[in-house]
C-alpha positions in Angstrom: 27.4 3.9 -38.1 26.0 1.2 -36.1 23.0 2.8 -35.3 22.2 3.6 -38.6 23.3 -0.1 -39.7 20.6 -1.1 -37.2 18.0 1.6 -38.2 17.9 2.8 -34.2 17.4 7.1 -33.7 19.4 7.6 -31.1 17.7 11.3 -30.6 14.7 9.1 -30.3 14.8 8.4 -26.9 11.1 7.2 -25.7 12.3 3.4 -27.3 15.4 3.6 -25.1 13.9 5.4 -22.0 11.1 2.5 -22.2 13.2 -0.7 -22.6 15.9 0.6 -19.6 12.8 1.0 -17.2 11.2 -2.2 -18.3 14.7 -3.8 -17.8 15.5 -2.4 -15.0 12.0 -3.6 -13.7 12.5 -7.2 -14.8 16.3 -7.1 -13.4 14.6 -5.7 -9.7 13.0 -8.9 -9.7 15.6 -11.2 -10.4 16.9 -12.0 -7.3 20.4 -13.5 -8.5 22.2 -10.5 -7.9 22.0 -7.9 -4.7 19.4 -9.9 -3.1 19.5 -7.9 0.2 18.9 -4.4 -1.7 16.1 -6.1 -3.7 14.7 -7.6 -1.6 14.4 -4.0 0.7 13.3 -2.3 -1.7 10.7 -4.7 -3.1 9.5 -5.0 0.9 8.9 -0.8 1.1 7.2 -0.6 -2.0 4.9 -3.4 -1.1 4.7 -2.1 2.7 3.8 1.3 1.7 0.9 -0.2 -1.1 -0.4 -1.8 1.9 -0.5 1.2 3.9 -2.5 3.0 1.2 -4.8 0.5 0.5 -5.3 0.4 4.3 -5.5 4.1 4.7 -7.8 4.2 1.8 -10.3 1.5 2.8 -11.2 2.2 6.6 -14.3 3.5 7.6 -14.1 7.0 9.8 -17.1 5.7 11.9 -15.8 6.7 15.2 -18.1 7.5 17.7 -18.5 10.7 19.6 -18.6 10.8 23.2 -21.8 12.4 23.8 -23.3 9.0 21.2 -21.6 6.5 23.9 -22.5 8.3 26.7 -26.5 8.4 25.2 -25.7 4.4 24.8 -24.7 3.6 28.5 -27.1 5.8 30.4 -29.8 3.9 28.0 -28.1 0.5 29.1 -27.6 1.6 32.3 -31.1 0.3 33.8 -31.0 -2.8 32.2 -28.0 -3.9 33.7 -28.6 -2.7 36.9 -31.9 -4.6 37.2 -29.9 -7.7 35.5 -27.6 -7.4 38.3 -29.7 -7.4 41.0 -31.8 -10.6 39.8 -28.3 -12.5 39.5 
């Protein structure tokens, strides 16, 4: 009777499935109450976006060993000779 008093479908559930999680969302960040578990839980979801965008954004430009080894016999002379004059 109160539902229907208040006009709410209680086999409707997206309303009441979308309000708990936004209140549930607003209540994680109110730090009044279990500030400890909050504040864990707030500290791994932002630690692991961090990762991602980490993860996500380096370059793969490692070089093979065969490049470097092309680099320092190339440089090789130059410091040799730079040695030797002092």
């Amino acid at each position: 009777m109160i539902f229907a008093a208040l006009n709410f479908k209680v086999y409707d559930s997206s309303n009441f499935r979308s309000g708990l999680f936004l209140k549930q969302v607003r209540d994680l960040f109110n730090l009044k109450t279990n500030t400890m578990k909050k504040l864990s839980i707030l500290t791994l979801v932002f630690a692991t976006i961090v990762v991602v965008l980490l993860t996500v954004s380096l370059d793969g430009n490692a070089q093979s060993e065969a490049k470097v080894r092309k680099i320092i016999t190339e440089h090789n002379a130059d410091f040799i000779r730079w040695f030797n004059t002092g």
